[in-house]
C-alpha positions as CSV (number, residue, x, y, z in Angstrom):
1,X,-9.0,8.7,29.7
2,X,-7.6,9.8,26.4
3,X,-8.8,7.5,23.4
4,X,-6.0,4.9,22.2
5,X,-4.0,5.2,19.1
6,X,-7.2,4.5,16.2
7,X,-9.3,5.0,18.1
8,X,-12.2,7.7,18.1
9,X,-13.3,9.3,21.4
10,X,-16.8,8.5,22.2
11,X,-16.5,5.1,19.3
12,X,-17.4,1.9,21.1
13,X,-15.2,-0.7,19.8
14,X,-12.9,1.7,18.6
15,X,-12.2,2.4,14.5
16,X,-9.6,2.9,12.5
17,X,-8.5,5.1,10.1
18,X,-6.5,4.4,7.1
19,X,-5.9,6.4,2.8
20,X,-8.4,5.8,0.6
21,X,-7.3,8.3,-1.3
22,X,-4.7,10.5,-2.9
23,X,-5.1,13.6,-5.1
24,X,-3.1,15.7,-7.2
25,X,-3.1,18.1,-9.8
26,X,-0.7,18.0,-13.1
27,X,1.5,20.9,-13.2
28,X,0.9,22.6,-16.2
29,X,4.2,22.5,-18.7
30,X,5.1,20.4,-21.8
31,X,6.7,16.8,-21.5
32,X,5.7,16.8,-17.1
33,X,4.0,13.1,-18.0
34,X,6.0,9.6,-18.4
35,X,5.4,6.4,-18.7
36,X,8.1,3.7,-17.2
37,X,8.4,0.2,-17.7
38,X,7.1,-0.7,-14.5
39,X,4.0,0.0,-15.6
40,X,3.4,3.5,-13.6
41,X,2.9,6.9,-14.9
42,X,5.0,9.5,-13.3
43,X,4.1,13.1,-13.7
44,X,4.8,16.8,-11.3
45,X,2.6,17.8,-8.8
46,X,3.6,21.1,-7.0
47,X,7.0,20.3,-5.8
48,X,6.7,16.5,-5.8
49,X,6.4,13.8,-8.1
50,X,2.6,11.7,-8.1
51,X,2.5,8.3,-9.1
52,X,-0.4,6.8,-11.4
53,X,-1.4,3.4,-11.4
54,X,-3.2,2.7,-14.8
55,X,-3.8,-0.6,-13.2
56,X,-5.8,1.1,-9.9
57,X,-7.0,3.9,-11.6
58,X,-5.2,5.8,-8.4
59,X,-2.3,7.6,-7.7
60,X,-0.4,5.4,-5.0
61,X,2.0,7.8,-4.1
62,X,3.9,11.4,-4.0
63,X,7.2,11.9,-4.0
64,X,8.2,14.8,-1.7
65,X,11.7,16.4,-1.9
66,X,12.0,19.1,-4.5
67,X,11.9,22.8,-3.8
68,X,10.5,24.2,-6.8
69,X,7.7,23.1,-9.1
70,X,8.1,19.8,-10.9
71,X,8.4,20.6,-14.8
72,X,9.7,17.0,-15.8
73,X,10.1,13.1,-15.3
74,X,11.9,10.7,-16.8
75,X,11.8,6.9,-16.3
76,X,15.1,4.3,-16.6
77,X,14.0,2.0,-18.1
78,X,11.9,3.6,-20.4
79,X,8.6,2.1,-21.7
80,X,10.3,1.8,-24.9
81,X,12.7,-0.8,-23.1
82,X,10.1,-2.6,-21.7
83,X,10.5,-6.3,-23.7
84,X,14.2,-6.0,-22.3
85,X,13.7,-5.1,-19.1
86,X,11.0,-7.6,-18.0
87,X,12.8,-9.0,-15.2
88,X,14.3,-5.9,-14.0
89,X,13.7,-5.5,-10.3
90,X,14.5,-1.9,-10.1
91,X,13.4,1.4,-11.9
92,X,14.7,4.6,-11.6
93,X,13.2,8.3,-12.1
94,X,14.4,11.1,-12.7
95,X,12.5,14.4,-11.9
96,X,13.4,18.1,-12.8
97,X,12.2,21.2,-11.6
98,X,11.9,24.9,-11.7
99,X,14.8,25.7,-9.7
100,X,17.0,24.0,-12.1
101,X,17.2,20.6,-9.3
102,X,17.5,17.6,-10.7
103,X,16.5,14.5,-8.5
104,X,16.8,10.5,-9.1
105,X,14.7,7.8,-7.1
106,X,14.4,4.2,-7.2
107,X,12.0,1.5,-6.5
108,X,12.2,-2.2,-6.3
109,X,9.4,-3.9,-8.0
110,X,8.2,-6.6,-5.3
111,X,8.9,-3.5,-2.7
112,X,6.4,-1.2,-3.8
113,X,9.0,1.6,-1.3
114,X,10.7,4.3,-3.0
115,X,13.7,5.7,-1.8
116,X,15.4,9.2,-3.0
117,X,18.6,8.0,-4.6
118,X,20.6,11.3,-4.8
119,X,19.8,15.1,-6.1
120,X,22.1,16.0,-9.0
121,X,25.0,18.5,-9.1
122,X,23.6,21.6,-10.1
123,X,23.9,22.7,-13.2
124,X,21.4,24.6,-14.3
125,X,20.8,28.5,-13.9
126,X,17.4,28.3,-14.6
127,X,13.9,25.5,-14.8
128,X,14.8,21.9,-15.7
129,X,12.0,21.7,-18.9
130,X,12.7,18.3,-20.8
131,X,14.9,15.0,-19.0
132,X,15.3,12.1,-22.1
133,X,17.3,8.9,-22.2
134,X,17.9,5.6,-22.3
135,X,19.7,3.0,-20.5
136,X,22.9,1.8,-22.6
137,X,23.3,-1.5,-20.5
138,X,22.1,-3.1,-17.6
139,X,24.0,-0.7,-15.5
140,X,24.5,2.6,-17.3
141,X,22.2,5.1,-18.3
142,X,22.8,8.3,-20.4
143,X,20.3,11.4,-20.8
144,X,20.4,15.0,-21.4
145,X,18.4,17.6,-19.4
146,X,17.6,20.7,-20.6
147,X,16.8,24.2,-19.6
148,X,15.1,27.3,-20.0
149,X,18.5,29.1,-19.2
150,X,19.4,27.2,-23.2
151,X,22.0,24.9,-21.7
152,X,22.0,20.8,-22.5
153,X,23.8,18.6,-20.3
154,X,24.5,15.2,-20.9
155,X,24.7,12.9,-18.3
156,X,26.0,9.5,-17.4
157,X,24.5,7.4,-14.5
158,X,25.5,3.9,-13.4
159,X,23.1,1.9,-11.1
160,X,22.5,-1.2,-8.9
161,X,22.3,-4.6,-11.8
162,X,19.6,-6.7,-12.0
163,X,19.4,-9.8,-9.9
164,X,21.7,-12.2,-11.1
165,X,23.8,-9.5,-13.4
């Protein structure tokens, strides 16, 4: 008879298995690494995004999606916003990579689940290298993206309010 989901063949009792651990290396280009004013640090991976805790002292999460090496992140809010955003329930990312993709995700802050929002128009030729903004209001964003193709694009993004807004 086949062991039961958990289980181990041959393990009396059963056992369990569960992550004690995730890993991941920092892609190697300028401005990969941010800070958000959720308190996590955000930074490329391969073609994902990894999430720091300085609190754990762990990275509690990847986020899979793009196609190309991750070369930047951006958090809205920044940490720069981080006396006016105190009650904020949801933080946004942005993440650029090689290939020119820009993506966006969001978290709720007594969720703790990410979700990929939406993956940008292209319109870059070449590698995302630098994301920065700010949010404007409680619902509007702006930032620029650059590339190594020498284009700036400036972009406008309106999300979700805040509770009560």
């Amino acid at each position: 008879m086949p062991p039961a989901a958990g289980e181990l063949a041959g393990a009396r009792g059963g056992a369990e298995a569960e992550r004690v651990f995730i890993g991941a290396g920092c892609n190697r280009v300028v401005n990969n690494v941010s800070w958000g004013a959720c308190g996590l640090v955000a930074f490329g991976a391969q073609n994902a995004v990894a999430l720091f805790s300085p609190l754990r002292g762990e990275i509690v999460t990847t986020l899979p999606g793009h196609k190309a090496a991750v070369n930047c992140t951006l958090w809205l809010p920044t940490k720069k916003d981080v006396l006016q955003v105190q009650s904020r329930e949801t933080h946004y990312l942005l993440s650029g990579s090689s290939d020119g993709a820009i993506m966006a995700w969001k978290i709720g802050s007594g969720i703790g689940k990410w979700s990929h929002v939406l993956q940008l128009p292209a319109m870059h030729k070449k590698g995302v290298t630098c994301l920065a903004g700010r949010m404007v209001s409680d619902r509007v964003s702006i930032f620029a993206s650059t590339s190594s193709d020498g284009m700036v694009v400036i972009w406008e993004m309106v999300v979700e309010p805040t509770a009560g807004g």
